[in-house]
Residue, then its C-alpha position, 0 to 999 in steps of 0.5 A: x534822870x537817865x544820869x542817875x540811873x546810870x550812876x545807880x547802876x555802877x557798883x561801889x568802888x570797894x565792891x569792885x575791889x573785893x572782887x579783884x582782890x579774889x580774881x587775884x591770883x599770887x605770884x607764889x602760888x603759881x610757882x610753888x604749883x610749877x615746882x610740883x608738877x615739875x617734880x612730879x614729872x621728873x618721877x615720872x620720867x624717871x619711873x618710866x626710864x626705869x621701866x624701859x631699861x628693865x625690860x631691854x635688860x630682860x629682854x636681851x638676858x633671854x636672847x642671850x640663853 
């Protein structure tokens, strides 16, 4: 009897694979995802390198009067 409880208890096999195959997670879309954020860091940096340069540039044209 206890046998049978314990076999009652376990899910199916296809439910045990619906489930893996939503805890999946694609190779694709994980390197698509890290294209992006690299792009989106590089603009960043580049935004911020611009932004450092300008004001030094500034900075040094007021010196300079």
């Amino acid at each position: 009897m206890s046998a049978e409880y314990k076999f009652e208890n376990h899910s199916s096999s296809e439910e045990t694979q619906i489930v893996q195959d939503r805890s999946k997670v694609k190779l694709t879309d994980l390197l698509s995802r890290l294209q992006e954020e690299k792009k989106k860091e590089r603009n960043s940096n580049i935004a911020l390198s611009v932004a450092a340069v300008s004001a030094v540039t500034v900075f040094g044209i007021i010196l300079s009067l």
